[in-house]
C-alpha positions as CSV (number, residue, x, y, z in Angstrom):
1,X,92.4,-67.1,56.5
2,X,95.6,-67.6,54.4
3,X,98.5,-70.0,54.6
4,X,101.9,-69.3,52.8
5,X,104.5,-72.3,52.8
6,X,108.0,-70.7,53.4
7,X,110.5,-73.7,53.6
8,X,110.3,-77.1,53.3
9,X,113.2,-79.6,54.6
10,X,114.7,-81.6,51.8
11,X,114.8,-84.7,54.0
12,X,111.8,-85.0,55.5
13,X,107.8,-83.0,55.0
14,X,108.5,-81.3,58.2
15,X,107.3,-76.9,56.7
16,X,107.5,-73.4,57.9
17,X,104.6,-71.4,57.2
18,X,102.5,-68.7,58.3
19,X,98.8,-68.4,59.2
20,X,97.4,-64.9,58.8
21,X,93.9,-64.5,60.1
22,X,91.8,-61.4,61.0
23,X,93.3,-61.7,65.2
24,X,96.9,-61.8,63.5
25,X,99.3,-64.1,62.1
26,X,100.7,-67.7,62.9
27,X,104.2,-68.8,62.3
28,X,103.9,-72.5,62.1
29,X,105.1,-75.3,63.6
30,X,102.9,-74.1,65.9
31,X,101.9,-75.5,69.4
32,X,98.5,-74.0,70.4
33,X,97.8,-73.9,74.3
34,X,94.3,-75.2,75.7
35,X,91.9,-72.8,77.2
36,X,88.9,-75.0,77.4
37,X,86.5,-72.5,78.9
38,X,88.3,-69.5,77.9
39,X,90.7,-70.0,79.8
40,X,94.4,-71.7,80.1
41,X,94.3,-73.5,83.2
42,X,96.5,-71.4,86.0
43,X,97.6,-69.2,83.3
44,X,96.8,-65.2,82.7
45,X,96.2,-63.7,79.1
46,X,99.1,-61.3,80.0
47,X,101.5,-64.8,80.4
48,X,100.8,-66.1,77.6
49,X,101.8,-63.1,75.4
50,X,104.7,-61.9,77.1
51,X,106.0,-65.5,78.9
52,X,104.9,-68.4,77.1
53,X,105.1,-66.2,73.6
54,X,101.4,-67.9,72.3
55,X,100.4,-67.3,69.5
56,X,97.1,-68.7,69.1
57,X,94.7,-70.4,71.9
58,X,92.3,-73.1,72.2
59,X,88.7,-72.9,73.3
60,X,85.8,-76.0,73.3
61,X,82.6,-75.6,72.1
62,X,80.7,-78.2,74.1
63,X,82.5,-76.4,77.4
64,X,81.5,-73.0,76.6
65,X,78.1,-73.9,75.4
66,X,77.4,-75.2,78.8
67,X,79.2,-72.5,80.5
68,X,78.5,-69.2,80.3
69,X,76.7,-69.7,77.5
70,X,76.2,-68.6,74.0
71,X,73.8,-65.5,75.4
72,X,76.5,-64.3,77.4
73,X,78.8,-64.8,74.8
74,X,77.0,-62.9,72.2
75,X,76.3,-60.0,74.4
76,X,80.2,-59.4,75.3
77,X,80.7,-59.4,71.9
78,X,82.3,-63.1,71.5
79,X,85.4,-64.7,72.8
80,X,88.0,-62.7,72.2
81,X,86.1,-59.9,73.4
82,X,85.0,-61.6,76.4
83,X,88.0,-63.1,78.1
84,X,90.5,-60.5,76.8
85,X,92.2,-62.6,74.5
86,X,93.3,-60.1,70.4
87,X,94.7,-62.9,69.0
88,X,94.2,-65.8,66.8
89,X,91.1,-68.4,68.6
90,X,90.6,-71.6,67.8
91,X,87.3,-73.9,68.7
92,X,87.4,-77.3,69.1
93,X,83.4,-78.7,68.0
94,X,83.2,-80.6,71.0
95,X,83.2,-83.7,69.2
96,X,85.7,-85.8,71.3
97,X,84.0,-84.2,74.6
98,X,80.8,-85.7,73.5
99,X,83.2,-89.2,72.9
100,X,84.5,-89.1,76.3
101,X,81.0,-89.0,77.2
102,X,80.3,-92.4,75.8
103,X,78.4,-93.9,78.8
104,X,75.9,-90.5,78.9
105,X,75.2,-89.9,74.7
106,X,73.4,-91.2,72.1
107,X,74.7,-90.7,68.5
108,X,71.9,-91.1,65.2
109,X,72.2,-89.5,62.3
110,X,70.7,-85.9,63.2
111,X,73.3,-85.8,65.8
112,X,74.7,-86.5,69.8
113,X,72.2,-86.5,72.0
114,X,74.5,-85.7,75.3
115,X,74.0,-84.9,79.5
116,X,75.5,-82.5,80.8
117,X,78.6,-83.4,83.4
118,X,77.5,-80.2,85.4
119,X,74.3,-80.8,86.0
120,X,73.0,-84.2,84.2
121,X,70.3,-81.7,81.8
122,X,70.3,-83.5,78.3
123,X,71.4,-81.6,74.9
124,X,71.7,-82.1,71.2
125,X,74.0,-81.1,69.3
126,X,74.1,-81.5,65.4
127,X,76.3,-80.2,63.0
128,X,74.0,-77.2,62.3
129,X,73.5,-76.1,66.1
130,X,77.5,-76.7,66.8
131,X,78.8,-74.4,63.5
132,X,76.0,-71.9,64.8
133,X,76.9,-72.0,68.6
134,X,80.8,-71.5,66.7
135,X,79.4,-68.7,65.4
136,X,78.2,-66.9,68.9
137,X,82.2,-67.6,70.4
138,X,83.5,-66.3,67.0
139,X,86.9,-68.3,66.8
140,X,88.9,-67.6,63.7
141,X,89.3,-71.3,63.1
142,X,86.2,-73.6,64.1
143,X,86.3,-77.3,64.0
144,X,83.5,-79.4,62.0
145,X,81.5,-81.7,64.8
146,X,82.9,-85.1,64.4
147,X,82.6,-88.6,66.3
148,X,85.9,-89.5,67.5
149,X,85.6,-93.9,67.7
150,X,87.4,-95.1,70.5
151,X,91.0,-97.3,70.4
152,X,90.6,-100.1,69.7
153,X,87.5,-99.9,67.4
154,X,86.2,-102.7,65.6
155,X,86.6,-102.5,61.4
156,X,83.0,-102.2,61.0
157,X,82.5,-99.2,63.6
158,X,85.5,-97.3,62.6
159,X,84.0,-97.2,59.4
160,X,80.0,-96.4,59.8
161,X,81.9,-93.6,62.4
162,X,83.8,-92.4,59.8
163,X,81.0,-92.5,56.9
164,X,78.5,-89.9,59.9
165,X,81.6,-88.0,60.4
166,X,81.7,-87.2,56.6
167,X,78.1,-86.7,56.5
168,X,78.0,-84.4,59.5
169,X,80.7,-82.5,57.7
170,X,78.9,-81.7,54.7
171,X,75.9,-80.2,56.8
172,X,78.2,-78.6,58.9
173,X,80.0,-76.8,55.6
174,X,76.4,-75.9,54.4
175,X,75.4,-74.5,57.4
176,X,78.4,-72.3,57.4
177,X,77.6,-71.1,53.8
178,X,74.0,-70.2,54.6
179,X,75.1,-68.1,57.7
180,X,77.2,-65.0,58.8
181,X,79.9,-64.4,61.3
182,X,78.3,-62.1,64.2
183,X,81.7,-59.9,64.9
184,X,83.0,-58.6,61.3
185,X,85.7,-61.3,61.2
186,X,85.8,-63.9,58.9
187,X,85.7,-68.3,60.3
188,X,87.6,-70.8,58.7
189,X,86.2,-74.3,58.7
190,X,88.9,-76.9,59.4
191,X,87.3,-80.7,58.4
192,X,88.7,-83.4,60.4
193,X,89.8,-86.7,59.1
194,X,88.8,-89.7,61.2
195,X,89.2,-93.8,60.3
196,X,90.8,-95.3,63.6
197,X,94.2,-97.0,63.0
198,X,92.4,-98.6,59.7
199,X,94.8,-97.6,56.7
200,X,92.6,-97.8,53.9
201,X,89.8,-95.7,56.2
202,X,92.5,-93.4,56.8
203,X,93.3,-92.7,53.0
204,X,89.3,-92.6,52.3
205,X,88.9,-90.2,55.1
206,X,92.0,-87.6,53.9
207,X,90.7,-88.3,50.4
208,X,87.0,-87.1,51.3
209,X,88.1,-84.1,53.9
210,X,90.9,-83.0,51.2
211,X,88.1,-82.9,48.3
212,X,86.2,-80.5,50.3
213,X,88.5,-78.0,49.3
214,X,88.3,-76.1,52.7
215,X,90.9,-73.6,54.0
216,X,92.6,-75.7,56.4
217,X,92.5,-79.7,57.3
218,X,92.8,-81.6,60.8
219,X,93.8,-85.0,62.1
220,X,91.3,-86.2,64.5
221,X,91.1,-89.9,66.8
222,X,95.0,-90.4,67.4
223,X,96.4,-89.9,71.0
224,X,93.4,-92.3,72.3
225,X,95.7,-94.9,73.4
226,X,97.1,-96.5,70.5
227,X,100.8,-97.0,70.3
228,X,103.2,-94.4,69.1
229,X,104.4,-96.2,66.2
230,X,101.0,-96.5,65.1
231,X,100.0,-92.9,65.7
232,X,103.0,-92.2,63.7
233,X,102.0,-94.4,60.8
234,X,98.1,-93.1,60.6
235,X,99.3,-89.3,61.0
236,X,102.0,-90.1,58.0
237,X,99.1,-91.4,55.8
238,X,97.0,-88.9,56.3
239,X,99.8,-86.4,55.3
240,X,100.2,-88.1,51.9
241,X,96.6,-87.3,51.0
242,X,96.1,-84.1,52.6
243,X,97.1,-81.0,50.8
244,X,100.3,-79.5,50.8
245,X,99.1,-75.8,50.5
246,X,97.1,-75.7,53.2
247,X,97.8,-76.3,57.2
248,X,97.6,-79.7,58.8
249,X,96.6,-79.6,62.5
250,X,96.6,-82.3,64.2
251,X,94.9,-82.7,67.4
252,X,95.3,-83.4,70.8
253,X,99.0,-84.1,70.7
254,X,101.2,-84.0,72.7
255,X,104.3,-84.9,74.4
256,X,107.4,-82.8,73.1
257,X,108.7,-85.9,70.8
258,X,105.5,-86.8,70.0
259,X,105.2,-82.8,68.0
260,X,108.8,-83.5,66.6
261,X,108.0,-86.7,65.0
262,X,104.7,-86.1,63.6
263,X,106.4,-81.9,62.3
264,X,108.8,-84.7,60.1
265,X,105.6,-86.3,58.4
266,X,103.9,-82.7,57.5
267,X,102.2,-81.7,60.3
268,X,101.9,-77.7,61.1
269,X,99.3,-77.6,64.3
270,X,99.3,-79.0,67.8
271,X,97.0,-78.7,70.7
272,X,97.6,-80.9,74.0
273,X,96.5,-80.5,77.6
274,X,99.9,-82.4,78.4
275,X,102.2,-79.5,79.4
276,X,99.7,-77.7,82.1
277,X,97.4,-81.0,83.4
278,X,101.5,-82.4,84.1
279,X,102.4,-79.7,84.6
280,X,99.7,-79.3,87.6
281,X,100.8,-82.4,88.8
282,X,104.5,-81.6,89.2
283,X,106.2,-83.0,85.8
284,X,108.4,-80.3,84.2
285,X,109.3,-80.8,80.2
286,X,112.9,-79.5,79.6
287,X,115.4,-78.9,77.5
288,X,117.3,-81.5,79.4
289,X,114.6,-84.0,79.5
290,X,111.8,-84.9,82.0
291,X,111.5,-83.3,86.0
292,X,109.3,-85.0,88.5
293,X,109.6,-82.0,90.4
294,X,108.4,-83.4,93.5
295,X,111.7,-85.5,94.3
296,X,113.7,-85.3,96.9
297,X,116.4,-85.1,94.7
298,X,115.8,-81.7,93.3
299,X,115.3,-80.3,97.4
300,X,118.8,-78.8,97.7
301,X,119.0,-78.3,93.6
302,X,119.1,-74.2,93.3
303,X,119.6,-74.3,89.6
304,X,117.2,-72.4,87.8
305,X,114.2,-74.7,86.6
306,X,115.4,-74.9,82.9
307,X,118.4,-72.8,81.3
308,X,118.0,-74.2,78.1
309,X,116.4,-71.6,76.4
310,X,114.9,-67.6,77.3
311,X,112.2,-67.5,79.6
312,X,111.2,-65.1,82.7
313,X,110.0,-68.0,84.4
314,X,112.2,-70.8,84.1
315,X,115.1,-69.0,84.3
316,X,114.1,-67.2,87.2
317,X,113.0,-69.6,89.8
318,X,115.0,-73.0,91.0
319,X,113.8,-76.1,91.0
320,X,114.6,-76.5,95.0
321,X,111.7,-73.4,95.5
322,X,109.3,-75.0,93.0
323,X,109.9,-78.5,94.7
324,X,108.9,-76.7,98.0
325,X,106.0,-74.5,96.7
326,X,104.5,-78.4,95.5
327,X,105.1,-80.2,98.9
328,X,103.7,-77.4,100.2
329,X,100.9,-77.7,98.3
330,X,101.2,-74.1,97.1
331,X,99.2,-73.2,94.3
332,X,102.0,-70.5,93.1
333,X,103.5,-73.9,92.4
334,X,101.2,-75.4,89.7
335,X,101.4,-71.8,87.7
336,X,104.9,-71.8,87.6
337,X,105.0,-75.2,86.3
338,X,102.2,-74.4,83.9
339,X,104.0,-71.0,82.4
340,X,107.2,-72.9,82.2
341,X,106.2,-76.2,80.4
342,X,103.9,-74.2,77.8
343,X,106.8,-71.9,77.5
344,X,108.8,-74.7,76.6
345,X,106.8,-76.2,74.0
346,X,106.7,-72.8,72.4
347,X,110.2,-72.2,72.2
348,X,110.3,-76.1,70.7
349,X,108.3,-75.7,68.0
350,X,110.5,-72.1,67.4
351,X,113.5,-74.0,67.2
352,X,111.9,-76.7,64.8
353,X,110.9,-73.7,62.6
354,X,114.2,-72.4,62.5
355,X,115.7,-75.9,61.8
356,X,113.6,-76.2,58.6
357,X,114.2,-72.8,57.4
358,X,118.0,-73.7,57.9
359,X,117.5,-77.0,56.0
360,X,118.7,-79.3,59.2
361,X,115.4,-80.6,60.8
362,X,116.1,-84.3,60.6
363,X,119.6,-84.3,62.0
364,X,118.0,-81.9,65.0
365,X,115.6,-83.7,65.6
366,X,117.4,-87.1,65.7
367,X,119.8,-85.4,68.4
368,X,116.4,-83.6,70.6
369,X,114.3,-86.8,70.8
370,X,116.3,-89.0,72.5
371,X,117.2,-85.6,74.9
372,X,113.6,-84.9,75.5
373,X,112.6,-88.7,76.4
374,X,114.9,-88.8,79.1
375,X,114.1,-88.8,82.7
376,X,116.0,-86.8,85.1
């Protein structure tokens, strides 16, 4: 994997660059969609390419691991092969699964002894078996296994979490080193920087991940439930100490502002279930600013769902029909509000990249945010 830095804007760290991997290039900002089992929820392979305009896609370790199964996996010849997906894959370790599994896992030093939430059978998973099971799904970029503390977290635990984390990390780069991929395409090893909301864990953290000199770095443990502000601040610290020629990704957010902001302190990756799990459940994110499609209001609205920008989807059906198709309880419904919101978040972070490369990203993005908050 390669990254190129194209642009920079003069008054902020927000950067154009491009990703090139062996599945194809990445223009960054980029927002990545989340197929957690191989699949974006309610969405088709074909949609995503030709709709939603993705360039890269999510999968989870920890998900895929339990289901199908690395066998099955390895036998159709890896991910991309298996659900139909030629472009650029991402794996998340499974770290923050195992986190949100905090009442079912045991962490030690060797690893996360976890159950399983489909069928309660009990699994380990160390930083060797999770870069090999990595290897079986063949992503282009695979996450190091991490523990993600919870917010709040007590000084002392943020800490010793952090301290495993980095440990874990060096097995999981040696593990890398001593194996090969399985499908003739090389893996990148993103590290991911952990601390809590702890400043000078934070800057030990970025320090530690950065001096592992790997390919690409990643944010990890913000979006938990701390405030905004604060999410801001750690993600802007980390910034300072990560490397500038090489991609930030920072995970697990989020809300259209929220990608704005945290492009204007450096960062070049997002990942969030926010635009299909809301988008499941009826909220629409706009160019105009936030639809509860389920209101009355928007019953006798036949204006197309969101004009702001080009899209099959959203410029094709109106927010009266989609209002119906959810009070119906139509499934139709929840894809349409699916394509559309991921669509959107695309065609954000497009316009972002095009502020930058134009040198106006901060006077843009003081005019979107308020926009985007808004609730219609």
């Amino acid at each position: 994997m390669t990254f190129e830095l194209l642009a920079k804007d003069e008054l902020s760290q927000a950067r154009a660059g491009l990703i090139t991997t062996a599945h194809g290039q990445i223009e960054t900002p980029i927002f990545m969609p989340v197929g957690t089992v191989g699949s974006v929820k309610a969405v088709t392979q074909e949609q995503l390419k030709s709709d939603i305009k993705a360039q890269i896609i999510l999968g989870n370790t920890y998900h895929l691991y339990l289901r199908p199964g690395t066998e099955v996996l390895e036998q159709a010849g890896g991910l991309h092969k298996f659900n139909g997906w030629d472009r650029p894959l991402l794996t998340d370790s499974g770290g923050y699964q195992v986190f949100s599994l905090a009442a079912n896992r045991k962490l030690n030093e060797e690893g996360a002894m976890f159950q399983s939430h489909i069928d309660g059978s009990k699994h380990l998973f160390t930083p060797e078996r999770v870069m090999d099971i990595q290897r079986s799904i063949g992503a282009d970029i695979i996450m190091a296994f991490d523990e993600c503390p919870p917010y709040p977290s007590e000084y002392s635990y943020a800490q010793k979490s952090m301290e495993l984390t980095h440990r874990w990390l060096v097995r999981c780069a040696q593990r890398l080193a001593e194996t090969e991929p399985l499908y003739g395409h090389e893996q990148t090893l993103f590290p991911i920087v952990q601390g809590s909301t702890f400043k000078d864990l934070r800057q030990a953290s970025a320090e530690f991940v950065a001096a592992m000199e790997c390919d690409g770095n990643a944010i990890g443990g913000l979006s938990v439930g701390e405030p905004e502000e604060m999410m801001y601040e750690m993600c802007g610290l980390c910034c300072q100490y990560l490397p500038t020629d090489k991609p930030r990704y920072l995970m697990g957010v989020g809300t259209p502002w929220n990608i704005l902001e945290n492009i204007a302190l450096g960062v070049d990756m997002f990942d969030c279930v926010m635009p299909t799990r809301n988008g499941r459940n009826g909220m629409l994110f706009t160019s105009q600013g936030v639809i509860n499609i389920k209101n009355k209001r928007w019953a006798n609205d036949f204006s197309v769902i969101d004009e702001g920008f080009e899209s099959h989807t959203s410029n094709y059906y109106s927010k009266a029909y989609l209002r119906h198709l959810f009070v119906a309880g139509e499934i139709l419904g929840m894809q349409i509000a699916s394509i559309h919101n991921l669509a959107f978040y695309l065609h954000l972070v497009k316009q972002a990249r095009e502020h930058i490369v134009k040198g106006d990203y901060i006077a843009w993005k003081k005019a979107m945010v308020p926009i985007l908050k808004q609730r219609l």
